[in-house]
Each structure stands twice: as structure tokens, then as C-alpha cells.
Residue, then its C-alpha position, 0 to 999 in steps of 0.5 A: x853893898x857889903x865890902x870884902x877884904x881883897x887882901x891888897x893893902x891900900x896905899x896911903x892917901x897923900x903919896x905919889x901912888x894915891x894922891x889927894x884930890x879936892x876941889x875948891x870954888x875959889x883962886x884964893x882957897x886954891x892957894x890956900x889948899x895947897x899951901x897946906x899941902x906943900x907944907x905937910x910934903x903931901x902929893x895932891x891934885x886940886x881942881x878950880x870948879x866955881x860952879x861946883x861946892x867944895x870938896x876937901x874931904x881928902x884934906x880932912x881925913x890927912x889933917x885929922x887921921x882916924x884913931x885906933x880902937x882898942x877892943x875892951x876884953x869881954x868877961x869870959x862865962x866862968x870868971x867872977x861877974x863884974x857886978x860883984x856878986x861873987x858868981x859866975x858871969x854864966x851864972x848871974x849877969x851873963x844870961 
């Protein structure tokens, strides 16, 4: 399956539009969950399933945000290759 870009923005994970939803086995990891959440002001929805494992993936990646790359510049054909040789990279590296 390939995603395409919709050219809708996706809202926030955490607000009143996209809550973050997590399941917890537990009454005590349920107070502790949302203790977590209320401390940060994030919008949540924590479902009580003794029977099913955890699920707090939507905690995780609020906890831990991804972080942006930056692209390194690639070595354009006719500039001086980086291995010093003196050349082109067209020439020498850039086969």
C-alpha cells in the first residue's frame, strides 16, 4: 500500500480534534496514564481492557516526538570531488 499525500494537513495528535487514545490493563496504570496527560494539557481517551496488552503508542510518540532531518547537500557533477583528488566528481568518484 502506497500512501499519497491528500493535501490535508493532519491535525495534532494530543488536541480536542485528535485525541490520543491508549488502552491500559490496569486501574492503577490508568491513573498513572492520565496523570501524564493532564500534566502535559493533552486531550486523551484511555480505555480500561484487562484482557487485552497495552497499548500506548499515542503517549509514546507525544512523550518522544520524532525530529527533523535535514538532508546533507549531494556533490553537484562538476564540482571538485570530495576525495581530494583534484578532479570533477563527474570525472572521478561520480561514475
Amino acid at each position: 500500500m502506497v500512501k499519497i499525500f491528500d493535501g490535508k494537513k493532519k491535525t495534532k495528535l494530543g488536541t480536542e480534534k485528535r485525541p490520543a487514545v491508549v488502552n491500559v490493563q490496569t486501574e492503577e496504570r490508568w491513573k498513572e496514564v492520565a496523570s501524564i496527560f493532564e500534566k502535559n494539557g493533552w486531550k486523551y481517551i484511555i480505555g480500561l481492557e484487562p484482557d487485552k496488552p497495552e497499548d500506548i503508542a499515542d503517549l509514546e510518540i507525544l512523550l518522544n516526538p520524532p525530529k527533523t532531518k535535514i538532508a546533507e547537500k549531494e556533490v553537484g557533477r562538476n564540482e571538485p570531488c570530495p576525495c581530494g583528488s583534484g578532479k570533477k566528481y563527474k570525472k572521478c568518484c561520480g561514475k
